[in-house]
ZATIVO-341958 format. One line per 2 residues: number of its first residue (from 1); their letters; for each residue x, y, z of N, C-alpha, C. Coordinates in nm, 3 decimals. Layout:
! ZATIVO-341958
NUM	a	X,Y,Z,X,Y,Z,X,Y,Z; ... .
! end
This chain:
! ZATIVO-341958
1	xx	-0.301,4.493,2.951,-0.258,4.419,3.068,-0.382,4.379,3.146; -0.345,4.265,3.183,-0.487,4.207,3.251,-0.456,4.203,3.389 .
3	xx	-0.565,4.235,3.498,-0.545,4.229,3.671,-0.618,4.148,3.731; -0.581,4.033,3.783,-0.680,3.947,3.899,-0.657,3.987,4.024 .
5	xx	-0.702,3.984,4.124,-0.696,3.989,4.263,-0.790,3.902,4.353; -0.759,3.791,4.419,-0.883,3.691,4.487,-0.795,3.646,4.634 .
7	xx	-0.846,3.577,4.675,-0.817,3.528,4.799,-0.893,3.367,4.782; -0.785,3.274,4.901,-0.805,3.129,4.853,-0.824,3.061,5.041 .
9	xx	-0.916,3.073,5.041,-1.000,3.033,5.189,-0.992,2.893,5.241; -0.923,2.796,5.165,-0.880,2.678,5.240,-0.752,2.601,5.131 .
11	xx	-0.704,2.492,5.203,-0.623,2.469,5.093,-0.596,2.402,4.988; -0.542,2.427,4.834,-0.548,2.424,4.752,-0.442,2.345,4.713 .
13	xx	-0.482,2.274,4.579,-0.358,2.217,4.528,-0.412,2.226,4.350; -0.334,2.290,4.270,-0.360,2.341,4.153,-0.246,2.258,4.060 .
15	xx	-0.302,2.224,3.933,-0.206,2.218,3.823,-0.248,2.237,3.704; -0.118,2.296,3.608,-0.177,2.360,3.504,-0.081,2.285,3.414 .
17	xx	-0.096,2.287,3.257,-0.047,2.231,3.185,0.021,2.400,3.116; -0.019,2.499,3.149,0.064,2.610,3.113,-0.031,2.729,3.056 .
19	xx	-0.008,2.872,3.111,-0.135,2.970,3.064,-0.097,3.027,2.890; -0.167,2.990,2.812,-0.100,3.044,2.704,-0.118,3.197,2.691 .
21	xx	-0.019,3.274,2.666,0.001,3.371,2.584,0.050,3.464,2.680; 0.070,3.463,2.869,0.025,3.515,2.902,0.135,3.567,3.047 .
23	xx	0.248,3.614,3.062,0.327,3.607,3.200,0.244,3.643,3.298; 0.238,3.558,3.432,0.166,3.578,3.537,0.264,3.641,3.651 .
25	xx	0.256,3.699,3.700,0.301,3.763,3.883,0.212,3.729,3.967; 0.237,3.644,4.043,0.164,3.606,4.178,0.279,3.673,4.324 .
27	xx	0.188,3.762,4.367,0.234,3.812,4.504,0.190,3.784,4.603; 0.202,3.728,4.741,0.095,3.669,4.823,0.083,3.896,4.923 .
29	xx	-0.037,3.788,4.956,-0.077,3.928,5.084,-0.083,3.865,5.227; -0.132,3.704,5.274,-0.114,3.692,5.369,-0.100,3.497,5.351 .
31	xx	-0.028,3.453,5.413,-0.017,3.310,5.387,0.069,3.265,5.304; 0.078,3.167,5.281,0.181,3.102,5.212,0.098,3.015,5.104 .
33	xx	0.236,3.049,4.938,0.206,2.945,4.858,0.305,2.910,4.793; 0.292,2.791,4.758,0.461,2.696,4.673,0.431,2.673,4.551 .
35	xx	0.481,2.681,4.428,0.481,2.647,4.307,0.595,2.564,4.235; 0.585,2.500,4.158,0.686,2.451,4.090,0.662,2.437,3.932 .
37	xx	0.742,2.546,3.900,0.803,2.594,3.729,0.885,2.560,3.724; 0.903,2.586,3.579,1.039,2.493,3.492,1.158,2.418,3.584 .
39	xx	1.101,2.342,3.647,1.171,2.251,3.754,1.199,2.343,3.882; 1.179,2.480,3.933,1.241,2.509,4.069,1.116,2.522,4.147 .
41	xx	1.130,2.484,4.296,1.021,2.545,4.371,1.052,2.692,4.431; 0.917,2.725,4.473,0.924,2.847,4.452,0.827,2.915,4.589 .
43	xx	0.877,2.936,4.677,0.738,2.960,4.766,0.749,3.079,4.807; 0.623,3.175,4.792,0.578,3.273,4.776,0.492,3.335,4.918 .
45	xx	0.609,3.428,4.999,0.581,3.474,5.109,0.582,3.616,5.099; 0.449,3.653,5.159,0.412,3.845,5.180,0.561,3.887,5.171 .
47	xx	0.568,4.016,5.112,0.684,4.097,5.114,0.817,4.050,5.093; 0.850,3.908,5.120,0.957,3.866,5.076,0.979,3.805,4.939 .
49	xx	0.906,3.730,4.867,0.865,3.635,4.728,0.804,3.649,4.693; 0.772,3.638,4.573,0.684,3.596,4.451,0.690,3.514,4.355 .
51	xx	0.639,3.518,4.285,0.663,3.411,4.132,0.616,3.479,4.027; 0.690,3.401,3.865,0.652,3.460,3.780,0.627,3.346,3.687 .
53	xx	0.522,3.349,3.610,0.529,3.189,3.581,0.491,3.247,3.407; 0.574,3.180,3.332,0.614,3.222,3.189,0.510,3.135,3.135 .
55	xx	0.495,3.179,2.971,0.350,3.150,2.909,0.405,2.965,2.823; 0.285,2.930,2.827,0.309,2.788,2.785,0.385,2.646,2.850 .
57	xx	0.379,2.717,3.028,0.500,2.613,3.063,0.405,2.544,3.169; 0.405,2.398,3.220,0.320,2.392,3.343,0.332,2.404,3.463 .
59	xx	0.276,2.489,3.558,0.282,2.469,3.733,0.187,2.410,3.779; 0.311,2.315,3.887,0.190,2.270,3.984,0.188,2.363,4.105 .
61	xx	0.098,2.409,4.212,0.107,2.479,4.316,0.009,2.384,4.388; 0.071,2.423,4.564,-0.077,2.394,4.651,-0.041,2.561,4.749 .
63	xx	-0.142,2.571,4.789,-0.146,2.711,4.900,-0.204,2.658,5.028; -0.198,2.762,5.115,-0.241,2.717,5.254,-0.384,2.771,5.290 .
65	xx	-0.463,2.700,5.387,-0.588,2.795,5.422,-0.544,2.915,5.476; -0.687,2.980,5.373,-0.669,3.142,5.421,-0.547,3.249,5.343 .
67	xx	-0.487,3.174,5.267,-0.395,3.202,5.155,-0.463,3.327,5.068; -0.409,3.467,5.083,-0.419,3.544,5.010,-0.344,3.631,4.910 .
69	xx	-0.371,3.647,4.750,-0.273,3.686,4.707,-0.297,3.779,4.591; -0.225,3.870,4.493,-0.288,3.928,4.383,-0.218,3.890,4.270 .
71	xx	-0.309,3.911,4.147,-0.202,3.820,4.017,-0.182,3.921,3.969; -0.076,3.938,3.828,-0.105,4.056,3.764,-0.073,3.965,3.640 .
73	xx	-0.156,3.972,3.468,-0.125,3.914,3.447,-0.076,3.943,3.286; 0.024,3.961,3.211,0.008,4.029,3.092,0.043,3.964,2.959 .
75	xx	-0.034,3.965,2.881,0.010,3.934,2.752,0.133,3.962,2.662; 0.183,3.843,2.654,0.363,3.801,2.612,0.393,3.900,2.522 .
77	xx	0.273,3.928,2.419,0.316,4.010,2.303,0.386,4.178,2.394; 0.281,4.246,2.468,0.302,4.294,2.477,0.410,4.320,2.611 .
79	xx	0.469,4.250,2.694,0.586,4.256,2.750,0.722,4.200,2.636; 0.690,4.170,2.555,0.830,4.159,2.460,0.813,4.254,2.367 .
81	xx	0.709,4.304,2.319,0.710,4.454,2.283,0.777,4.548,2.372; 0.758,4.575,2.503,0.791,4.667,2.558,0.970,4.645,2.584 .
83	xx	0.987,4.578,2.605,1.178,4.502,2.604,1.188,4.508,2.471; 1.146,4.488,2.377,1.215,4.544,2.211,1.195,4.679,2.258 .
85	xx	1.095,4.765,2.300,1.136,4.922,2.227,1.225,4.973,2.340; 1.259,4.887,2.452,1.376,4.929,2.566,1.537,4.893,2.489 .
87	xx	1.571,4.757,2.409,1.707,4.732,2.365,1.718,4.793,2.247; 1.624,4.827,2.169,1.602,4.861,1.973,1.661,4.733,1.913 .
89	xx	1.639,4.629,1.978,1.652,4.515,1.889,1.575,4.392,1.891; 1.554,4.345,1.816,1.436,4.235,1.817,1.480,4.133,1.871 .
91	xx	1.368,4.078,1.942,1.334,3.961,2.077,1.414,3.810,1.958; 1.491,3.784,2.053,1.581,3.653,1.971,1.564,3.516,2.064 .
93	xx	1.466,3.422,2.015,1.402,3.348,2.132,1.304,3.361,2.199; 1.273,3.269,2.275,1.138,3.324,2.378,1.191,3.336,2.501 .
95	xx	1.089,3.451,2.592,1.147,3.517,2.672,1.091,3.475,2.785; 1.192,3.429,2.854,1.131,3.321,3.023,1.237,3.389,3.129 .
97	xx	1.146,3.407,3.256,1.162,3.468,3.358,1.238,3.392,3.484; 1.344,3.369,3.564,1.357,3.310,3.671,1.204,3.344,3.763 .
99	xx	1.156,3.198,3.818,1.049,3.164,3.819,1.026,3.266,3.955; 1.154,3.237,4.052,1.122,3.316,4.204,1.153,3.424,4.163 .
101	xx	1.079,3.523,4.258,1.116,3.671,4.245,1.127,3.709,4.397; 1.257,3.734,4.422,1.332,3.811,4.573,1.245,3.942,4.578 .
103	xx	1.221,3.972,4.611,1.140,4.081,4.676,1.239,4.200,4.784; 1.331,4.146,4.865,1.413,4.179,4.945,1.534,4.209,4.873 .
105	xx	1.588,4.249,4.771,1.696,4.250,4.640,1.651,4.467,4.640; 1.786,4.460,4.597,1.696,4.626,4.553,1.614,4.641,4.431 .
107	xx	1.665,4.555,4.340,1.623,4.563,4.214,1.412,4.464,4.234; 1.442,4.349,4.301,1.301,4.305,4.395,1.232,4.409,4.453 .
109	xx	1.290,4.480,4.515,1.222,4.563,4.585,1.167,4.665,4.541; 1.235,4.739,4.448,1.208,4.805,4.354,1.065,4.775,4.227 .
111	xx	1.092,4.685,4.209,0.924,4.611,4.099,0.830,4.581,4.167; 0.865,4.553,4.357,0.723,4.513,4.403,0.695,4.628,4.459 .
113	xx	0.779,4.743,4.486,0.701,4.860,4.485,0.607,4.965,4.380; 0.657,4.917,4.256,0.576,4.976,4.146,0.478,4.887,4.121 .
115	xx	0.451,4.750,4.137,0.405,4.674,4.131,0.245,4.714,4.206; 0.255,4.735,4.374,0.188,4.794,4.454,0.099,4.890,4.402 .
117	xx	0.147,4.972,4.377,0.135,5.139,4.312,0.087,5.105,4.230; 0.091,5.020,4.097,0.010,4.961,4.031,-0.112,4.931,4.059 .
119	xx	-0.136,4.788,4.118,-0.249,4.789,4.191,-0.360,4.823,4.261; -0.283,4.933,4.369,-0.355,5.031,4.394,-0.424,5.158,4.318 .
121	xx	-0.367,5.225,4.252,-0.399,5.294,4.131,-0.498,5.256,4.032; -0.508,5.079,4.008,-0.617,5.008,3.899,-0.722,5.002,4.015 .
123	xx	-0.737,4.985,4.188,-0.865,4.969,4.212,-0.902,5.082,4.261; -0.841,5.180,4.214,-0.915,5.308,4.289,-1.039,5.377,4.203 .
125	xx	-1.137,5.377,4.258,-1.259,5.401,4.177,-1.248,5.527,4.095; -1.199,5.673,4.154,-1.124,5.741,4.111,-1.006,5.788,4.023 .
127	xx	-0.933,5.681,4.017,-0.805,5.688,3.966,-0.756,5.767,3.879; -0.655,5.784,3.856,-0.636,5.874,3.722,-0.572,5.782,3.620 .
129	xx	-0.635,5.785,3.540,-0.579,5.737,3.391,-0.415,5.764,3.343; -0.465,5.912,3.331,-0.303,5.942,3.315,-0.195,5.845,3.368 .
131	xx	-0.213,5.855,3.518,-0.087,5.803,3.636,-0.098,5.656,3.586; -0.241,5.637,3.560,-0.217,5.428,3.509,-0.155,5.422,3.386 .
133	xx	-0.157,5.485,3.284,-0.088,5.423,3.198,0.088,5.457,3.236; 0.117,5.558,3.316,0.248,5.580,3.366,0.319,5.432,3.436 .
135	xx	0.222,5.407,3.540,0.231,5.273,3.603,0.242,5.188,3.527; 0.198,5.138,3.402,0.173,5.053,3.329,0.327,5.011,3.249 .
137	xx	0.402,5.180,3.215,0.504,5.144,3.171,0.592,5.128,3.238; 0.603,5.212,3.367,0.688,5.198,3.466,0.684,5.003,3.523 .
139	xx	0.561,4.910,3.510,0.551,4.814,3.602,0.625,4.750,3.471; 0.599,4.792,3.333,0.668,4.664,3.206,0.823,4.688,3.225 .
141	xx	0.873,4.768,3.260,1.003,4.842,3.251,1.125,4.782,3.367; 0.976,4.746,3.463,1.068,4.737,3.611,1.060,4.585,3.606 .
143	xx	0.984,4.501,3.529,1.022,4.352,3.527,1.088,4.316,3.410; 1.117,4.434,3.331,1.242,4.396,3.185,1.402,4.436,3.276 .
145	xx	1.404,4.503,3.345,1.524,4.592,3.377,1.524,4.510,3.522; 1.449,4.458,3.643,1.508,4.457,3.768,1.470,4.340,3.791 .
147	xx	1.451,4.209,3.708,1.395,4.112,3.740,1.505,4.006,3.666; 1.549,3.892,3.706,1.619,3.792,3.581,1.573,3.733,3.497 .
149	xx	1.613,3.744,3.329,1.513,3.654,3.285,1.636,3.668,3.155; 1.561,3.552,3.040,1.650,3.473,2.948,1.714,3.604,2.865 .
151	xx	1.691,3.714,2.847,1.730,3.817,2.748,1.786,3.897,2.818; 1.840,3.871,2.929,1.916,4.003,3.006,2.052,4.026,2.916 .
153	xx	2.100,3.963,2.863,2.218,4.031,2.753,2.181,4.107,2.685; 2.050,4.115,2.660,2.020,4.246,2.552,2.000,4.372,2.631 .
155	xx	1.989,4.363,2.749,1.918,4.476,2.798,2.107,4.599,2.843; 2.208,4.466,2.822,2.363,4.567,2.881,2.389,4.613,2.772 .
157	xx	2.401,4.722,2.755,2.451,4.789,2.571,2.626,4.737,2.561; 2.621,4.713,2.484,2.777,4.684,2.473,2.895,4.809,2.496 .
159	xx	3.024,4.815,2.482,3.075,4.942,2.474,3.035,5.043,2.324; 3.049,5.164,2.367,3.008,5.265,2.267,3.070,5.358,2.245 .
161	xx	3.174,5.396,2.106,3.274,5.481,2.133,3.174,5.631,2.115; 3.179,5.714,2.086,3.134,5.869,2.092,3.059,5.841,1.931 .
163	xx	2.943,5.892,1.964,2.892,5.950,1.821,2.936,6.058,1.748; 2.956,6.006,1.620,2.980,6.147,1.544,2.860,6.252,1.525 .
165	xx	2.935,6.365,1.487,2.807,6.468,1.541,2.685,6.474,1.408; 2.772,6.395,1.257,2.640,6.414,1.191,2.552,6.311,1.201 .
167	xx	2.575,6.183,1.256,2.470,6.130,1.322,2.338,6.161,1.388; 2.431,6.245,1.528,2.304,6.341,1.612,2.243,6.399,1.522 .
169	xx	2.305,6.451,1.414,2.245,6.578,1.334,2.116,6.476,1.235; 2.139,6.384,1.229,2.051,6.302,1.104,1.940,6.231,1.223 .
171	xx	1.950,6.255,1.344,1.818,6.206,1.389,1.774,6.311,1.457; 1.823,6.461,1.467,1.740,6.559,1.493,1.640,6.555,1.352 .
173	xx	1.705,6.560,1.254,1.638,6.620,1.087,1.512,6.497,1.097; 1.582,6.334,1.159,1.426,6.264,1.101,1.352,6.262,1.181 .
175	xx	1.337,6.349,1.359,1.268,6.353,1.420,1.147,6.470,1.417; 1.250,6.565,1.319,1.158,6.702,1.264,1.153,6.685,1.171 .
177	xx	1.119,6.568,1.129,1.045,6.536,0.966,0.980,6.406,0.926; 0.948,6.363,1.086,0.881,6.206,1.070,0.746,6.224,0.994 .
179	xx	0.659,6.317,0.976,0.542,6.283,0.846,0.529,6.344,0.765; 0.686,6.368,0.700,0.741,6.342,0.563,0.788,6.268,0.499 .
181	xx	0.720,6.226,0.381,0.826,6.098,0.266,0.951,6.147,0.254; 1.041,6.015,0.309,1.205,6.076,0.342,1.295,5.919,0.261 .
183	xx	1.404,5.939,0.195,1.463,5.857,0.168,1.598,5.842,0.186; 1.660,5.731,0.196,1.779,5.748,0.223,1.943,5.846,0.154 .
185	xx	1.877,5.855,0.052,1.962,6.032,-0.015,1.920,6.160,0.031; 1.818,6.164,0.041,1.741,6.282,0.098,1.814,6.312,0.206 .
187	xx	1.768,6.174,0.340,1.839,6.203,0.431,2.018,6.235,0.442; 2.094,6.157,0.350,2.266,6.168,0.328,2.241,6.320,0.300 .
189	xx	2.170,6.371,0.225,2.226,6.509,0.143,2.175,6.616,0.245; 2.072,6.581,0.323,2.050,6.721,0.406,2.170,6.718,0.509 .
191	xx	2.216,6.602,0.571,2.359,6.633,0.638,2.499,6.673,0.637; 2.468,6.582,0.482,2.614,6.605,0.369,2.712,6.527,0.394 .
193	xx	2.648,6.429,0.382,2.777,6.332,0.360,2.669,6.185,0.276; 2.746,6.080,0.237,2.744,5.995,0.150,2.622,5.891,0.208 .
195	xx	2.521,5.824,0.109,2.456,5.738,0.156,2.523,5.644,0.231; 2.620,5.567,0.183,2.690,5.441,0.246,2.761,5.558,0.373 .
197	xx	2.778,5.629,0.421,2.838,5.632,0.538,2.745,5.657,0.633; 2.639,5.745,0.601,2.494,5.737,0.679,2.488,5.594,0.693 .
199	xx	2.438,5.484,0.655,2.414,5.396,0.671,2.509,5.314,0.758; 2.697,5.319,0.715,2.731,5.245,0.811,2.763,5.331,0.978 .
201	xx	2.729,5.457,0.981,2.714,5.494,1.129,2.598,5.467,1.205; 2.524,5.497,1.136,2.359,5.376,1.270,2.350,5.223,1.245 .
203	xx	2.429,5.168,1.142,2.484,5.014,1.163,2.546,5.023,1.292; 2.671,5.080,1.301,2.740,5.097,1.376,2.723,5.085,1.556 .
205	xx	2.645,5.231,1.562,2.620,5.296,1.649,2.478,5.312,1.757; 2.412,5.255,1.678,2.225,5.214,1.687,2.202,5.052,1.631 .
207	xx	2.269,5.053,1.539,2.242,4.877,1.551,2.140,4.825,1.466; 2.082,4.991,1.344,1.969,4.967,1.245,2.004,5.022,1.186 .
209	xx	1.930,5.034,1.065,1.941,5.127,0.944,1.877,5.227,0.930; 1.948,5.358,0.853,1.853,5.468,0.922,1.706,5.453,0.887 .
211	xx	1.664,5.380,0.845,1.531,5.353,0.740,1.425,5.292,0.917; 1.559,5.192,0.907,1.445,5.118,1.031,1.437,5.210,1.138 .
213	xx	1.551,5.308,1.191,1.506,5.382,1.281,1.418,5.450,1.254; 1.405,5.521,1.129,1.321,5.581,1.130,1.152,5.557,1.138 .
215	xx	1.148,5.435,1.109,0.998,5.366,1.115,0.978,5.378,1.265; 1.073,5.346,1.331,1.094,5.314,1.512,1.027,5.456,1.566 .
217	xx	1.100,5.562,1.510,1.036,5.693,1.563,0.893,5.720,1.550; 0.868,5.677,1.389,0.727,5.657,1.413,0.625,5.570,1.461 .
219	xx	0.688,5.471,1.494,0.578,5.401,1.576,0.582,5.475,1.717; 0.682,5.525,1.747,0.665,5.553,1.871,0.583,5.691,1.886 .
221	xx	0.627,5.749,1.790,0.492,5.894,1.763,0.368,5.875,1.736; 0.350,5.761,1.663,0.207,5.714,1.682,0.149,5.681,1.827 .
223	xx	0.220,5.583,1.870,0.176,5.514,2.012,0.120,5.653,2.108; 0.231,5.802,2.134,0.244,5.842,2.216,0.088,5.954,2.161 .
225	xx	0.034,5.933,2.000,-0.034,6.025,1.960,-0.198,5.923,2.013; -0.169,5.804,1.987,-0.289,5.687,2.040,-0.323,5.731,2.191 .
227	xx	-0.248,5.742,2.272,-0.251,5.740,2.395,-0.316,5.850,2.434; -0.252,5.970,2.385,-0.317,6.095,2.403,-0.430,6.153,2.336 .
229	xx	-0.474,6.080,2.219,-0.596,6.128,2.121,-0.711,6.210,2.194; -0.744,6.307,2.151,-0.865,6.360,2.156,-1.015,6.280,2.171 .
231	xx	-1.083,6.295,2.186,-1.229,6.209,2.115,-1.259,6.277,2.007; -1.284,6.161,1.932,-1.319,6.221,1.758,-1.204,6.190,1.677 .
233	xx	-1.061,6.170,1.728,-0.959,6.143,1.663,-0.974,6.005,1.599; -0.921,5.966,1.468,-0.923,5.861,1.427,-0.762,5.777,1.417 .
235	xx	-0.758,5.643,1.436,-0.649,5.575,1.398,-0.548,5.631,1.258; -0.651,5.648,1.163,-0.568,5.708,1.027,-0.544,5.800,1.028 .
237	xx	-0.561,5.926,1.086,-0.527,6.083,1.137,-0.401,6.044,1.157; -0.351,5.973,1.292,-0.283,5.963,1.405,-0.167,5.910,1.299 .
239	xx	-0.204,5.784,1.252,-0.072,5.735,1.197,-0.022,5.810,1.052; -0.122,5.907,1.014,-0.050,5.966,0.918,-0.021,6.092,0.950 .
241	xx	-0.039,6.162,1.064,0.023,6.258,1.112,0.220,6.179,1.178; 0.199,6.087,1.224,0.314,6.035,1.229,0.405,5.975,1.142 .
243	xx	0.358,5.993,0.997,0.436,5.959,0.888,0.374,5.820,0.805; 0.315,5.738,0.902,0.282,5.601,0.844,0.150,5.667,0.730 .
245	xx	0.218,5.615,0.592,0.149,5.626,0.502,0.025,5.520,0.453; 0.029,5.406,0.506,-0.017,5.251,0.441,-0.082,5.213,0.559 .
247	xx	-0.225,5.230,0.599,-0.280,5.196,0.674,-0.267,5.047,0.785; -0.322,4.968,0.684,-0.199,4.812,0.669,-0.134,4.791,0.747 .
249	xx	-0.039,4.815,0.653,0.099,4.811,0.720,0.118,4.836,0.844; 0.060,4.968,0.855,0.113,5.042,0.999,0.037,4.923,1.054 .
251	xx	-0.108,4.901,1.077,-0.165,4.844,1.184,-0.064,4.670,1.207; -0.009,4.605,1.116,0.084,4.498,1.111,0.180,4.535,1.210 .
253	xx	0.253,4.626,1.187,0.346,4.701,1.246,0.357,4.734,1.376; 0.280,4.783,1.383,0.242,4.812,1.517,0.217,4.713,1.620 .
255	xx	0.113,4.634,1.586,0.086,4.544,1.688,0.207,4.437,1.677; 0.283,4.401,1.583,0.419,4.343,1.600,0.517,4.380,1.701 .
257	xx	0.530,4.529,1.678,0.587,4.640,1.798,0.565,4.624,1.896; 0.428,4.621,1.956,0.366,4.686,2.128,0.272,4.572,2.152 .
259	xx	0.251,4.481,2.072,0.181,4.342,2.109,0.012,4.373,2.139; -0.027,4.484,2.056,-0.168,4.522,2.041,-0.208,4.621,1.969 .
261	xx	-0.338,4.612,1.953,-0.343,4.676,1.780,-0.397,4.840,1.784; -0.355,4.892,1.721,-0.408,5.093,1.773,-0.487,5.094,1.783 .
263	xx	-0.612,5.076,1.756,-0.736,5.059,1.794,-0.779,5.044,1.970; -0.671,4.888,1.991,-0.718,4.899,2.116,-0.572,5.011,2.210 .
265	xx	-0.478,5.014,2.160,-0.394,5.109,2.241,-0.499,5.249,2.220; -0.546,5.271,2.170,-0.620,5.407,2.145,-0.737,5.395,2.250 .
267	xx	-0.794,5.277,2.320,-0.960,5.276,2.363,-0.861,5.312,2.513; -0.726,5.243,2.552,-0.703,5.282,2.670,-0.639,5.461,2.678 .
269	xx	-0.684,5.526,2.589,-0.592,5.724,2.555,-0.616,5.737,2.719; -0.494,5.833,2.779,-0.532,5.928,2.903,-0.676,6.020,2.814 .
271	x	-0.774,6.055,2.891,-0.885,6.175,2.887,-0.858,6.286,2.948 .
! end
C-alpha cells in the first residue's frame, strides 16, 4: 500500500486521464476540493467527505487556496485480493467504488476512523510494525465491508442451512494437515464417507471444492508465516512448511491471491 500526504497552497485545477493500477482516497484536512468521476461531482470537505477515485478512469478536480489533504493510495491487485479472501470467491468484473465517500454514515465513519489510525501509525517515527500491518488489514477490510462499491453482492452470504458435522470434521483434519500431500480419497476416508459427497457438501456449503479450499488454507498459512518470518527465514521454508510443494506455482498463486509477490509480503514481516 502506498501513502501520500501534501498540502496545495493556492488554487488548483487538475486533470487526469486515469491512475493506472491504483484506488486512490483523498481526505481533505482543511479546505475544500471538487472532483468529478465516472460522471458524479464530488466535493470533499474535512470530516464530512471524501473521494475514491477507481483505477483507469479520468478526474477532473480544482481545489481551493490553502487546500489541505491526505491520499492513501493502493494497488487494485491487492484490494481485490483482500475482498476475494473476505467472500472465498473470485472477483467477477472490475471493482469500482461510489466515487463520494459520506464520512458522517456509521459505516463512513467507521473507515475514516481506521483510516486516521492508519495514517497516524505510518508517520510515527516510532511506530510499531506489528499494529501497521493490523491497520493495513483493518483499513482493506473497512473499504470492502463499509464503503459502496460494484461487488457489494458478494460481500451478503446468501442463506445457509446448518453444516453437517462431517464437514466441520473435514476442515479440522485439512487444517491439521495442511503440509501434507492430501487427496481427495484420503480426505473422504479419514471422515468416512464417499468422495462425491465430500465434494458436493463444500460445493454446497463453501462454494469450492475441497481441493480449492484447501489450497485457500494454505495460502493463507503461508501469508500469515511471510508476515511473521524470523530473519534468516526463506520464502521456500515458509511455503513448504505450509504445504505448497511447487515453488512456481505457489509464487503465481499467491500474488494472484493478495496482489503481491512473497518476497515482497515477506520484506514488510512484523520484527
Amino acid at each position: 500500500m502506498h501513502f501520500h500526504a501534501g498540502s496545495v497552497q493556492d488554487a488548483l485545477e487538475y486533470s487526469s486521464e486515469g491512475i493506472q493500477q491504483r484506488f486512490v482516497l483523498v481526505l481533505g484536512s482543511r479546505g475544500q476540493w471538487r472532483g468529478r468521476h465516472l460522471g458524479q461531482d464530488v466535493d470533499v470537505v474535512p470530516g464530512r467527505s471524501g473521494i475514491i477515485i477507481s483505477p483507469d478512469r479520468p478526474l477532473v478536480s480544482r481545489s481551493e487556496a490553502g487546500y489541505v489533504n491526505f491520499t492513501i493510495a493502493i494497488d487494485a491487485p491487492v484490494l481485490e485480493g483482500h475482498m476475494q479472501s473476505l467472500t472465498g470467491r473470485p472477483m467477477r468484473g472490475r471493482l469500482e467504488f461510489d466515487p463520494a465517500v459520506n464520512l458522517e454514515t456509521p459505516g463512513g465513519e467507521s473507515f475514516h476512523r481506521i483510516a486516521q489510525a492508519f495514517v497516524y501509525e505510518l508517520n510515527r517515527p516510532d511506530g510499531s510494525p506489528r499494529l501497521l500491518v493490523t491497520l493495513r488489514e483493518a483499513l482493506l477490510t473497512s473499504l470492502s465491508t463499509c464503503l459502496p462499491h460494484s461487488h457489494q453482492e458478494q460481500l451478503t452470504p446468501p442463506p445457509r442451512y446448518p453444516s453437517p458435522g462431517y464437514l466441520r470434521k473435514a476442515e479440522e483434519f485439512l487444517d491439521a494437515h495442511l503440509d501434507e500431500p492430501l487427496t481427495m480419497t484420503a480426505i473422504a476416508n479419514e471422515i468416512g464417507i464417499s468422495s462425491r459427497a465430500l465434494q458436493a457438501a463444500f460445493r454446497s456449503h463453501r462454494g469450492c471444492s475441497p481441493m480449492q479450499f484447501l489450497k485457500e488454507r494454505r495460502l493463507e498459512r503461508a501469508r500469515q508465516g511471510l508476515l511473521g518470518a524470523e530473519l534468516g527465514a526463506t520464502v521456500a521454508e515458509i511455503a513448504t512448511a505450509a504445504g505448497m510443494d511447487h515453488l512456481g506455482r505457489f509464487s503465481v498463486e499467491y500474488k494472484k491471491r493478495f496482489g503481491e509477490s512473497p518476497s515482497e509480503t515477506m520484506r514488510r514481516r512484523v520484527r
